[in-house]
Structures are given as structure tokens and as C-alpha cells.
ZAMARGU-4260 file (C-alpha; in steps of 0.2 Angstrom, whole numbers, plus 5000, padded with zeros to 4 digits):
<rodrens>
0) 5000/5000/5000 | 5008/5018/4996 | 5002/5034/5006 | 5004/5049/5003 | 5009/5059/5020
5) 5009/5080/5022 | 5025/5088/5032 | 5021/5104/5038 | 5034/5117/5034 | 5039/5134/5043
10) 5051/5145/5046 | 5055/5154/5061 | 5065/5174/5060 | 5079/5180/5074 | 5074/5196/5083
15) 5085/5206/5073 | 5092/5202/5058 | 5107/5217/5057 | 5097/5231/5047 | 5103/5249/5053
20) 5089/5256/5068 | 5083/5268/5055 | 5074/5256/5046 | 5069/5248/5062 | 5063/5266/5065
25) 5054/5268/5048 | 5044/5252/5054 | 5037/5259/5068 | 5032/5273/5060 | 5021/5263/5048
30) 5014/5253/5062 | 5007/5266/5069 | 4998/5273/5056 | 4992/5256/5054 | 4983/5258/5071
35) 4979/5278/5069 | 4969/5270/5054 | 4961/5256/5065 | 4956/5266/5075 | 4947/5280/5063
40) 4936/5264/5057 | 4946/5257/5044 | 4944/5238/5040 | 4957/5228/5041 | 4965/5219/5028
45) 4958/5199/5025 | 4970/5186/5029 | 4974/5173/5017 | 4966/5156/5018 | 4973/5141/5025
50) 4980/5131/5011 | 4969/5115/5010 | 4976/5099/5017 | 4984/5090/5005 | 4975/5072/5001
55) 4979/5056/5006 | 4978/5043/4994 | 4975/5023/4998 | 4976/5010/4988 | 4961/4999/4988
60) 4940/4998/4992 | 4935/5004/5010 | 4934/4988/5022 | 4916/4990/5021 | 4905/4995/5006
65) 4892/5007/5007 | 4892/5026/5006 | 4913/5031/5005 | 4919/5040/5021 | 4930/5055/5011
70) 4933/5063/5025 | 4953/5070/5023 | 4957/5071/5039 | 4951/5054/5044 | 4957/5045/5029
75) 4975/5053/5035 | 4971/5046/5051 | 4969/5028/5046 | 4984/5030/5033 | 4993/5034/5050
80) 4989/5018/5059 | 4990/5008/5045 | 5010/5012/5042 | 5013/5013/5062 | 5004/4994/5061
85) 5017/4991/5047 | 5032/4996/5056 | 5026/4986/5072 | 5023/4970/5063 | 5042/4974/5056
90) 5048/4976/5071 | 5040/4959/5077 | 5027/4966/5089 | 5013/4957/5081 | 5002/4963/5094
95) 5001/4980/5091 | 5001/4976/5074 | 4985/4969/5077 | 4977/4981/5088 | 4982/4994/5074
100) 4974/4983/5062 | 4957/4983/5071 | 4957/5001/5076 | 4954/5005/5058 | 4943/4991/5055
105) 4933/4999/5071 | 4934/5017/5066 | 4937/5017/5048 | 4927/5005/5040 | 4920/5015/5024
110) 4938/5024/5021 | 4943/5020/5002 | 4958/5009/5004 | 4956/5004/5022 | 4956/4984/5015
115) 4973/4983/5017 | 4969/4981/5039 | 4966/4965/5033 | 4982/4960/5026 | 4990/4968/5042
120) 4978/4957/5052 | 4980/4942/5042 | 5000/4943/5043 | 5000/4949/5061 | 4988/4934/5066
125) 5001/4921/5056 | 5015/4927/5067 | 5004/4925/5083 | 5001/4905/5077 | 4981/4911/5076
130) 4981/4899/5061 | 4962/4899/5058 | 4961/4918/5062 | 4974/4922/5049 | 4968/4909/5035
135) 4949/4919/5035 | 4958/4937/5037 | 4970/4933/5023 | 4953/4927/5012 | 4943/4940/5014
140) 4959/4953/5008 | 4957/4944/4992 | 4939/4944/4990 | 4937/4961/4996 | 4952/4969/4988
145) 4961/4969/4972 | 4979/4969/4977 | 4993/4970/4964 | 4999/4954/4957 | 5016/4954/4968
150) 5006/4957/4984 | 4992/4945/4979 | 5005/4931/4977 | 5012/4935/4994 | 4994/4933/4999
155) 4993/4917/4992 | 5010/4911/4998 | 5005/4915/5018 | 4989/4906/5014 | 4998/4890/5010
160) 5009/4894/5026 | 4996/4895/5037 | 4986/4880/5031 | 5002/4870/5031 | 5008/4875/5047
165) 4990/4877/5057 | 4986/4859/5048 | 4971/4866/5040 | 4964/4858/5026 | 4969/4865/5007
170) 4988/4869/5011 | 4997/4860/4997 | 4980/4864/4985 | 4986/4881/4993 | 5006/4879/4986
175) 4999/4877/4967 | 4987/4894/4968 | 5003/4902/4971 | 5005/4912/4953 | 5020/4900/4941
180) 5026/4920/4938 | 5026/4924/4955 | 5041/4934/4962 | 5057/4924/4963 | 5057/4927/4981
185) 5037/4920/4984 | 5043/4906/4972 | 5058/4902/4982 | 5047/4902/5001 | 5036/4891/4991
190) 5044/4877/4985 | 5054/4878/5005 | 5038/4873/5009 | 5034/4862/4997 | 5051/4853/5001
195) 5047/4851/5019 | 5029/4844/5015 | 5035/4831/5003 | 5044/4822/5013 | 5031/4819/5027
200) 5017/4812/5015 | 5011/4796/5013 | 5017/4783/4998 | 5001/4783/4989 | 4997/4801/4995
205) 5011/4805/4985 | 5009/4796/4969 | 4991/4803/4969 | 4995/4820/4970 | 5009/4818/4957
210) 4997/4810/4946 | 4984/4823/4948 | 4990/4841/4953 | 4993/4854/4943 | 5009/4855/4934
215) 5017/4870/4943 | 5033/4875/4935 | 5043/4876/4952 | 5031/4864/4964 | 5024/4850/4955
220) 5044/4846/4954 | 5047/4845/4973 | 5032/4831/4975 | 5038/4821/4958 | 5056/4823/4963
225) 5053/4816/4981 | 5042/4801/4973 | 5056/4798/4962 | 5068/4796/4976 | 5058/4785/4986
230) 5056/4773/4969 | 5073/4772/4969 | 5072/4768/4986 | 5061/4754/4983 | 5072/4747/4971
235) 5064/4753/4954 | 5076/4763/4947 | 5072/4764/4930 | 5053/4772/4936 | 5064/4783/4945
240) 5074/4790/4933 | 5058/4794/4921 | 5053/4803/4937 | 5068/4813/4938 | 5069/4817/4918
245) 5051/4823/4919 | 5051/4834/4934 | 5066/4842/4925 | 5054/4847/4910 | 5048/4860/4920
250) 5057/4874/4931 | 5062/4867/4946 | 5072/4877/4960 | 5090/4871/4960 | 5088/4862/4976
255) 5075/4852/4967 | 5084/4851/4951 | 5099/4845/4961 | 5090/4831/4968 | 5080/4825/4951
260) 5101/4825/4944 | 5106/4815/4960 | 5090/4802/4955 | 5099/4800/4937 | 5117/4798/4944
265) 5110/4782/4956 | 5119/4793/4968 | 5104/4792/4982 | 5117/4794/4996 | 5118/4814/4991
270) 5101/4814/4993 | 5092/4818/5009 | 5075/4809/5008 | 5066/4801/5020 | 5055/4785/5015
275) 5044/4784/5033 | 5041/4795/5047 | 5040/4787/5065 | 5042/4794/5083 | 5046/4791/5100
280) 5037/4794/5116 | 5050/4798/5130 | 5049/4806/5147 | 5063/4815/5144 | 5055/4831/5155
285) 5049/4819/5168 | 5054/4812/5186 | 5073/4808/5187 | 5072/4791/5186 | 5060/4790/5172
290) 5075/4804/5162 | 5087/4790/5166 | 5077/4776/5158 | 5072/4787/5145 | 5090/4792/5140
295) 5093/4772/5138 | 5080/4769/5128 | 5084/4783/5116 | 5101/4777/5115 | 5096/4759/5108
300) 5083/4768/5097 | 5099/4780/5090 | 5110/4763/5086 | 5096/4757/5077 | 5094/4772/5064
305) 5113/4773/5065 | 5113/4756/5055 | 5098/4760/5046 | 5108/4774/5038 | 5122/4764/5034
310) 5111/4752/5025 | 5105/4763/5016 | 5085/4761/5024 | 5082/4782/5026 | 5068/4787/5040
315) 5063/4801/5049 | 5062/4796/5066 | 5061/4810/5077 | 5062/4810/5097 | 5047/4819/5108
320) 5046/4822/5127 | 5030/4817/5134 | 5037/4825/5150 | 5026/4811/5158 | 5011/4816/5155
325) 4995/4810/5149 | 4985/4827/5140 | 5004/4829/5131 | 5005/4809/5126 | 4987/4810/5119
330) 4992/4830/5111 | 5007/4822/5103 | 4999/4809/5095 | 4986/4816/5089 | 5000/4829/5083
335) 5008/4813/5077 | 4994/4804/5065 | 4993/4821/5057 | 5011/4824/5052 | 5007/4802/5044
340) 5018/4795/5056 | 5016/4777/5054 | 5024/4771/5068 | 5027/4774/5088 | 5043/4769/5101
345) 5034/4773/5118 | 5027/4779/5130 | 5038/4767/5140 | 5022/4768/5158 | 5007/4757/5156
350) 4996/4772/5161 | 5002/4780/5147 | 5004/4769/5133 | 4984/4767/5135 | 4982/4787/5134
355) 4992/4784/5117 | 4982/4768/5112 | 4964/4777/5116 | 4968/4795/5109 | 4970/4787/5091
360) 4959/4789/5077 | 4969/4779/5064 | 4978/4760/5070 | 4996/4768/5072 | 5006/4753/5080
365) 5013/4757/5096 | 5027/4748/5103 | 5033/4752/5121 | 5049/4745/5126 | 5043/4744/5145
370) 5026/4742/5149 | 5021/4728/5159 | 5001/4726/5156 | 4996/4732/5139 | 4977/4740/5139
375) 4961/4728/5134 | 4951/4730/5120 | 4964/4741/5109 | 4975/4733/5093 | 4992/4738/5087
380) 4999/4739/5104 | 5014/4730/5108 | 5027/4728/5121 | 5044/4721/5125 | 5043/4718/5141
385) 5024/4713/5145 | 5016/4698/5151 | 5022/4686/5136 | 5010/4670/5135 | 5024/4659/5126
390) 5035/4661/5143 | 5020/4651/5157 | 5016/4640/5140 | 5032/4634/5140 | 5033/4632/5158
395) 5017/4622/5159 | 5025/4612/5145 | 5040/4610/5155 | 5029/4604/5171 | 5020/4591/5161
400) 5037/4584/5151 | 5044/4583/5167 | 5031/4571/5173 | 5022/4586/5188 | 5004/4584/5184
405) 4999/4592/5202 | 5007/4609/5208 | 5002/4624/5219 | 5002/4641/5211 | 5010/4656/5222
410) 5013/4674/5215 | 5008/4692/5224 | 4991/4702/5219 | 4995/4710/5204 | 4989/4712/5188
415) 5004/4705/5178 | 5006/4693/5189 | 4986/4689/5187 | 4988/4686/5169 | 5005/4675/5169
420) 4995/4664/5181 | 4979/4664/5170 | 4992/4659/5154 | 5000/4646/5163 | 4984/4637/5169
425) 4976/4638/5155 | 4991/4628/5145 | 4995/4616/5160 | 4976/4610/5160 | 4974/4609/5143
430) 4990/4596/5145 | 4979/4587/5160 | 4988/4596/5174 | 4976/4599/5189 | 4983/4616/5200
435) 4978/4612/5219 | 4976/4629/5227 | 4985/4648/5219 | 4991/4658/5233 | 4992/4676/5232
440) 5000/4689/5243 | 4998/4707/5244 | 5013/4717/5238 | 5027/4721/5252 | 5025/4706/5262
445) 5039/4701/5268 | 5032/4684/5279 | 5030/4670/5268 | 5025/4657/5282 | 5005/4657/5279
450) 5008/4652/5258 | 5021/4638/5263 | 5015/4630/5276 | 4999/4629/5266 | 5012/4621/5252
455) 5020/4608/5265 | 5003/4604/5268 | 4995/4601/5251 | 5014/4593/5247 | 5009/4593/5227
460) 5023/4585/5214 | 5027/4605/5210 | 5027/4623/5216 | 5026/4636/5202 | 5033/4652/5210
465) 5026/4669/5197 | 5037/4681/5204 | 5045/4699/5198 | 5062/4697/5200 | 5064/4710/5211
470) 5055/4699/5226 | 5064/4682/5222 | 5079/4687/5234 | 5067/4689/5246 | 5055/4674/5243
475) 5068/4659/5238 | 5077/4660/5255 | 5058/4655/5264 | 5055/4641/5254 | 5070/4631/5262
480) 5065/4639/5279 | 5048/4635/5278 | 5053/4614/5275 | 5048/4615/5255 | 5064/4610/5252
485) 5063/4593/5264 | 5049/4588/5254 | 5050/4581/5235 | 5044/4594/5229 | 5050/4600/5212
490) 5053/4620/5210 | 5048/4629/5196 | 5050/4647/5192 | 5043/4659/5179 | 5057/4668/5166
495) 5061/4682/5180 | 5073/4665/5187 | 5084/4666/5174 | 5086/4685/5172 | 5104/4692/5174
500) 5099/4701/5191 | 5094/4683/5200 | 5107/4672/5194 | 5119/4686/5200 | 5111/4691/5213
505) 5103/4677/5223 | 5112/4664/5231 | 5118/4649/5220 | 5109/4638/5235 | 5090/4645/5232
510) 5093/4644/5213 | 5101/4630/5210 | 5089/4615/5201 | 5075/4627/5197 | 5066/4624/5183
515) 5063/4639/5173 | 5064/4645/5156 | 5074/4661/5146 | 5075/4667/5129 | 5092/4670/5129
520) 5102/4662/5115 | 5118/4658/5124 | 5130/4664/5139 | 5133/4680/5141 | 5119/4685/5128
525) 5102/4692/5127 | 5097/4686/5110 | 5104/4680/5094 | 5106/4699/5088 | 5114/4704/5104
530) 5132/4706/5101 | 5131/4715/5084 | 5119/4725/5096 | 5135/4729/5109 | 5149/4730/5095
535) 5137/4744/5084 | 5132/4753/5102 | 5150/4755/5108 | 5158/4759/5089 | 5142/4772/5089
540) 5143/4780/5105 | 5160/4775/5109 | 5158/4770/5127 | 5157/4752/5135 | 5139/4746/5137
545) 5134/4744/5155 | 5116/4740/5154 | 5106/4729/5143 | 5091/4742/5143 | 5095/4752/5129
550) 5091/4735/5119 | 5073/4737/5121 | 5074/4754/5111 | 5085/4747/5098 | 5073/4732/5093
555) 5059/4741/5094 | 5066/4753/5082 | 5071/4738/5071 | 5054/4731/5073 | 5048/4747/5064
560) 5062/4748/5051 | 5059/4729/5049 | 5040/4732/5046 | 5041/4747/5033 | 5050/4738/5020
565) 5037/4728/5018 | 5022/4741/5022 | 5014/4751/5011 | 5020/4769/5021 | 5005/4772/5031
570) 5000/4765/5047 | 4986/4752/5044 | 5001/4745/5031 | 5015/4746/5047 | 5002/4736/5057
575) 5001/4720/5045 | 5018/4720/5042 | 5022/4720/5062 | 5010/4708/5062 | 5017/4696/5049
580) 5035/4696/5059 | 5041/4678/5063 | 5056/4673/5071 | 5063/4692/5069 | 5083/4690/5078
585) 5082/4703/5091 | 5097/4709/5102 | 5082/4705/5116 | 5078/4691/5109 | 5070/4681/5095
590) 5056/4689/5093 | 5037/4685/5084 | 5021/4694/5084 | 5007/4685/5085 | 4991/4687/5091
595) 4994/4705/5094 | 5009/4700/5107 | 5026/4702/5105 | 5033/4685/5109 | 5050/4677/5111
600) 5057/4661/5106 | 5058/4653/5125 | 5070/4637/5129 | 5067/4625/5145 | 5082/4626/5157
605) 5086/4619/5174 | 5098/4635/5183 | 5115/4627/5189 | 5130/4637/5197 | 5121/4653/5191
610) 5118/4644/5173 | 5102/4641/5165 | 5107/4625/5156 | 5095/4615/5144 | 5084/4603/5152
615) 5082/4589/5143 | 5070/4576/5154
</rodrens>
């Protein structure tokens, strides 16, 4: 908008100006004839009018139609708040850009040329994130007005901003109303956006909106380019390269056209793309120990995309504090599904994990690294370290090979603990095994006399003890104290036995000829991917590794970046891949998916000298 503003000029005289007092003296003289003649009646002489105030001239209809306000005065008035608005939304006070903005919309409605408030209001909203406030002020300057071409395609560039970044519907439509013959500036902001909008859209997304958009000179490039990368990607590099040599017909930006050249060159590693987009849930803002587990986790999870590079697999993973908190986990993943995230590492609470399971509208696969109970009723939700039905069925297959057809159940009231006991009766009946009595204990007892005097009395062939590992320093020393031990009773444990922290940490004399079962493919490993999982962790991080928690992250990443190469690049497509996983050689692990559980491979052992050896009946 151009105004024209009025300075005022004057001039101002000394008191003398260095003439001789004579003249000074002939003055006088004549001034006092003046008032003689004043005072005989003459009239005086007229003063000369004030020259008119120059106009101020707007660009543009008023903001309201009707009868034109052409009031001078109060059309410089608005021209003055229009132009301090300007200077405040320059200076980044898009505050009192706005109230400027509304002042004239308030006061100066009918003024001609007053439609530019809304282009103030539209950018200054845009800066203050009022995406929907922005979008309508920005469309009703361009219906209202009739802007100048270069101003209109800065219009229609801030409208595809603001419905990009708000996430409103009609942002990339947005990108190809921009004008092909756009400023080269506009053009440039555009296809920045267009670049950064690319990448995070869904495989068939893309190919339909290369198939059907508009061929725009400088955007319609940056979609078919991107396509073209991730064909290559996929392994058809002859598609690929047609991509390439057709978005280069048009007028790409050289960034584009760069990329298109790398596409023809087979020289993908130059190329910056990003075939998926997954995310992880970490409390990284929450309690202390929850930071410290979360700073594991991410560690495994930064291994695995360290070797996913190097393979050549290219994802955009990116890491999101959930600070602990259910209203941000449900915010994030909402946030998530529409940025067409297809995958999701966290949260690692069971409280939370159900937030993020219920809060979805689309069947985005969750897998959380820690959480014990997984929430009922919801699909797509996995976990590493939940209640795995293959661990209590292959106890209760153990039980019955080793000839027990009779035992007593004891674990504490807990809802994990509920559900390993449910598993394994359900598998040790179904093998003709009759369970005498299931003794529960409250959390924090410390006694164990009721439970096993109640065991000595019943004196079955075996006692299955379904215990956290945490409790079974504190419970194995009782069974030998409460007579268990004097009897022929045969001991059987759940998987928490064999764990690193119970064979190190209890007493060889409480462990020794427990029957039990782990998933651990060998001494001194977790799983048949474990020690590529050290070697690539130290190599990456440069540092010994002294806990095996950061393994959970890394195969849970892997499980993703396993799953997408067969998917199709959306969620629903990520889920029937995880799903389809067998036998998958986890550094945890050998891990399956089956029945919407993440289950491991698990082996019958018998513990000996702090060694879970193969039992063999």
C-alpha cells in the first residue's frame, strides 16, 4: 500500500536580523499609522486562507461497502495507523500490529483503501500462530480487495503457510494457487515449503498427488522429485529416473533440480530423503528416574537408525518428550497421525501407553519398550517387556514333560502377575495338569510362612513360584526355611529366574535345580542379535555398554524399520507387516508377533551354578 503523507513546513526569524535602527525606526512609524487607521474605522485587511490539506491517497476499496467515508482528515488518520501497524509487525510486535489493524477496521470502516487492515491482520495473526484467524483474514483481503499481482502472490503464499503449518485443510492445494510467475522470492518460500511437505506424505498420497496436481513450474517438481527418490528407494530405478527426467521438463528450483540430477546419477546417498516418518514417546522432561530410563532407551533407538543409515534404509524418526504426562502423550499423538507418522517407540508407563492407544483415530502401531500390562480392548499395541503367553506355556509344557501333573500356584496380587497365572493354567490344564490351590500375597510382604505352610501341607509334585524378579531374593530363601525343600517337591519358576539380576544376585543355594525358562540364545547373551547390538552401540557411542536396557529401544526401532519395507508407508500397512513378523533376531531376543503379542522364542532350562542349562527330561 503507498500513502501519501503531508509535512508541515515553517520557518521561524531571529529578533534582529542586522538592518541599521533607521529602518527599524521607519517600521514603527508605519505601524502606527496602521493603528491611527484602525482606530478611525478602517477595516482591516483579510487574511489569506489556510491552504487545504493535502489528500491522502489509499490503495484499495474501503473495508466495508456502502456510502465512501471521504473525510481527509480521517482518511490521514487511518493511513497513520496503517503504516505505524506496518512498522510494528516489522519490528516483530505482532500485537500492536493487530490492535492497529482493528482500530481502523473499528473506526474506519468506509475509508477507500482501508482493505489493506486485513492484510495487516492476516500477517500479524500468522505470526501470533492464530492459524484459523489468519487463513479467514487473509481470504477475505482477496475477496474484498484487488491487490497488485506481487502482493496478491504474497497473499497466496502466507495462505499455504498458514494451512500448512496450522494443519488446516487445502495447504498443498494452497502451494499450486501460488501464481507460476510469482516473484522469485514468493517462488523460492514456496517450494521451501513444498520441500518440507514432501517428505512427510504418505506413499500413495504422493503418487496421487503427482498424478493429479497441477503441473506447477517450480512445485509439482518438489512432489515428483521426492516420489522419484523413494522409487529408487524401493528398488525401481528405471521408474525413478523417468521421474527425475520429467520433473526436470519443467522449472524446478535448484535444490529440486539438484535432487532430480542425483536420481539419474544412482547417487541416492547425496540425497536427503526420507522414506517413513516414525516417533518416540520419551519422558525425557519427567521424574529423574523416568530421564534416566528414558535416556537408555533413546540410546538403543539412536543405534538402530545409525545402522539403518548405513544400509541405506532412510527414516525420519524424530524423538518427543511426553514430560510424563497423559494430556501431552494424547496431544502428541494426535500431533503425530497428522504429520502420517506410521509408527510409535513409547510411551515406556502402562498408564500412558493406554492414553496413546485410546487418543487414536487411525491403527498407528505402538510399541513400548517397558510396559508391563498392555490396555484391553485396543489393537496395534505392543510391548517388549509385557506379560508374554509363550513364557507360562512353555513352563506348563515343561511341568507336564517333566512328569508334575499336580502343583500349587504362588505369585503376589498383581495384575501382571494375574495374567502369567491365568496363561500358565490355561496351558498346563489343557496338558491334563490339575493346579491344587493359587496363593496370592499382597505386595510388600515380607512373611512367607502362611503360603508355605499351606504348600507343605498340600505337598503337590510341584510349586510354580510367578514372581517379579525384584521379590525372588526375598522369597527363595523361605521356601528352604519353611521345609519346602525337605519335601520332594520340584521348583519351578517363571522367566524372572533366569534374568541376569537373579542368577547374579541370589544365592547359588536357592537357585540351584530350578526349573525355569529364558529366551536368551547363549552365555553372556540376550538374543541371537545381541552382540552385533554391543559392537554397533560401543563403535556408535564410543563408550562400553553397561546396561542391557538400551536393547529394548533398539529392537523396537528395528521392529519398525523391519515392518516398513514391507508396508505400504502408512499406518494400517505398518500394522500388517508387524504383524506378519516371525522369528525376527532381536538383540532381546527372538522375537514373533502373534496374536497382537510380541513374543519370544523361549527354551526349557534347569539353573545350575548361576547357569540356565537346557533341560532335557
Amino acid at each position: 500500500m503507498r500513502l501519501n503523507r503531508l509535512f508541515g513546513r515553517g520557518r521561524s526569524f531571529p529578533p534582529g536580523d542586522g538592518r541599521p535602527r533607521a529602518v527599524w525606526g521607519s517600521a514603527l512609524t508605519v505601524v502606527a499609522m496602521m493603528v491611527v487607521g484602525c482606530q478611525l474605522g478602517e477595516a482591516p485587511a483579510p487574511e489569506p486562507p489556510a491552504p487545504a490539506p493535502e489528500p491522502v491517497a489509499m490503495e484499495g476499496p474501503a473495508l466495508e461497502e456502502g456510502v465512501p467515508d471521504m473525510d481527509p482528515a480521517r482518511a490521514r488518520e487511518a493511513a497513520e495507523l496503517l503504516a505505524r501497524g506496518e512498522a510494528f509487525l516489522a519490528a516483530g510486535e505482532a500485537e500492536a500490529a493487530l490492535d492497529r489493524a482493528e482500530e481502523v477496521a473499528a473506526r474506519f470502516a468506509r475509508v477507500p483503501g482501508t482493505v489493506g487492515a486485513l492484510w495487516l491482520e492476516a500477517r500479524a495473526r500468522a505470526a501470533l500462530e492464530a492459524w484459523v484467524a489468519a487463513e479467514e483474514a487473509a481470504d477475505a483481503y482477496l475477496a474484498r480487495g484487488a491487490p497488485p499481482s506481487e502482493e496478491a502472490a504474497a497473499v497466496r503464499l502466507l495462505l499455504a503457510r498458514v494451512r500448512l503449518e496450522g494443519r488446516l485443510p487445502g495447504g498443498i492445494e494452497s502451494l499450486f494457487d501460488i501464481p507460476a510467475d510469482a516473484p522469485s522470492a514468493v517462488l523460492d518460500e514456496a517450494e521451501t515449503l513444498a520441500l518440507s511437505t514432501a517428505d512427510g506424505l504418505p506413499l500413495p498420497v504422493l503418487r496421487d498427488l503427482v498424478d493429479e496436481a497441477p503441473r506447477h513450474p517450480r512445485i509439482h517438481p518438489v512432489f515428483h522429485v521426492e516420489l522419484a527418490t523413494r522409487t529408487a528407494l524401493l528398488g525401481d530405478e528405471g521408474a525413478a529416473r523417468r521421474m527425475a527426467e520429467s520433473a526436470l521438463e519443467l522449472d524446478p528450483g535448484e535444490r529440486v533440480a539438484e535432487r532430480a540430477r542425483a536420481v539419474l546419477r544412482g547417487e541416492l546417498e547425496t540425497v536427503e530423503a526420507e522414506l517413513v516418518s516414525m516417533a518416540a514417546l520419551l519422558p525425557e522432561g519427567g521424574p529423574p528416574s523416568l530421564r534416566s530410563l528414558a535416556a537408555e532407551i533413546r540410546a538403543g533407538v539412536e543405534v538402530a537408525l545409525s545402522e539403518a543409515e548405513a544400509t541405506g534404509r532412510p527414516v525420519r524418526f524424530t524423538v518427543l518428550d511426553d514430560q510424563a504426562s497423559r494430556a501431552r502423550v494424547e496431544s502428541l499423538v494426535r500431533q503425530l497421525e497428522e504429520q502420517g507418522a506410521v509408527g510409535l517407540v513409547g510411551p515406556l508407563d502402562d498408564a500412558l501407553v493406554e492414553a496413546a492407544a485410546r487418543v487414536r483415530s487411525r491403527p498407528l502401531p505402538i510399541i513400548s519398550p517397558t510396559a508391563r500390562l498392555l490396555p484391553e480392548g485396543v489393537e496395534n499395541v505392543f510391548s517388549l517387556t509385557g506379560v508374554d503367553p509363550g513364557s507360562a506355556e512353555t513352563l506348563a509344557r515343561l511341568a507336564l514333560d517333566a512328569g508334575i501333573r499336580e502343583v500349587v500356584v504362588v505369585h503376589p496380587r498383581r495384575s501382571e502377575s494375574l495374567a502369567e497365572s491365568q496363561n500358565f493354567r490355561r496351558a498346563f490344564e489343557a496338558g491334563g495338569g490339575v493346579i491344587r490351590r493359587v496363593l496370592m500375597y499382597a505386595p510388600g510382604t515380607t512373611d512367607f510362612a502362611e503360603p508355605f505352610r499351606e504348600v507343605v501341607r498340600l505337598r503337590p509334585q510341584g510349586l510354580v513360584l510367578l514372581l517379579p524378579p525384584e521379590e525372588i531374593e526375598l522369597v527363595a530363601p523361605q521356601v528352604a526355611f519353611f521345609g519346602v525343600d525337605d519335601l520332594e517337591i520340584t521348583i519351578l519358576g517363571n522367566d524372572a529366574w533366569s534374568s541376569e539380576a537373579v542368577l547374579e544376585g541370589v544365592p547359588v543355594r536357592h537357585t540351584n535345580g530350578v526349573l525355569t525358562v529364558t529366551s536368551r540364545d547363549g552365555p553372556g547373551s540376550y538374543g541371537p542379535g545381541w552382540r552385533d547390538f554391543v559392537d554397533s552401540y560401543e563403535t556408535h557411542f564410543r563408550r562400553t555398554l553397561r546396561s542391557p536396557l538400551p536393547a529394548l529401544g533398539y529392537d523396537a526401532a528395528n521392529l519398525f524399520l523391519a515392518a516398513v519395507q514391507s508396508g505400504d508407508g502408512t499406518p494400517e500397512g505398518t500394522a500388517r507387516a508387524l504383524e506378519a513378523i516371525r522369528g525376527y533376531p532381536g538383540a532381546t531376543g527372538r522375537l514373533s508377533v502373534v496374536d497382537g503379542r510380541i513374543r519370544r522364542t523361549w527354551t526349557p532350562v534347569r539353573i545350575e551354578n548361576r547357569e540356565p542349562v537346557p533341560y532335557r527330561p
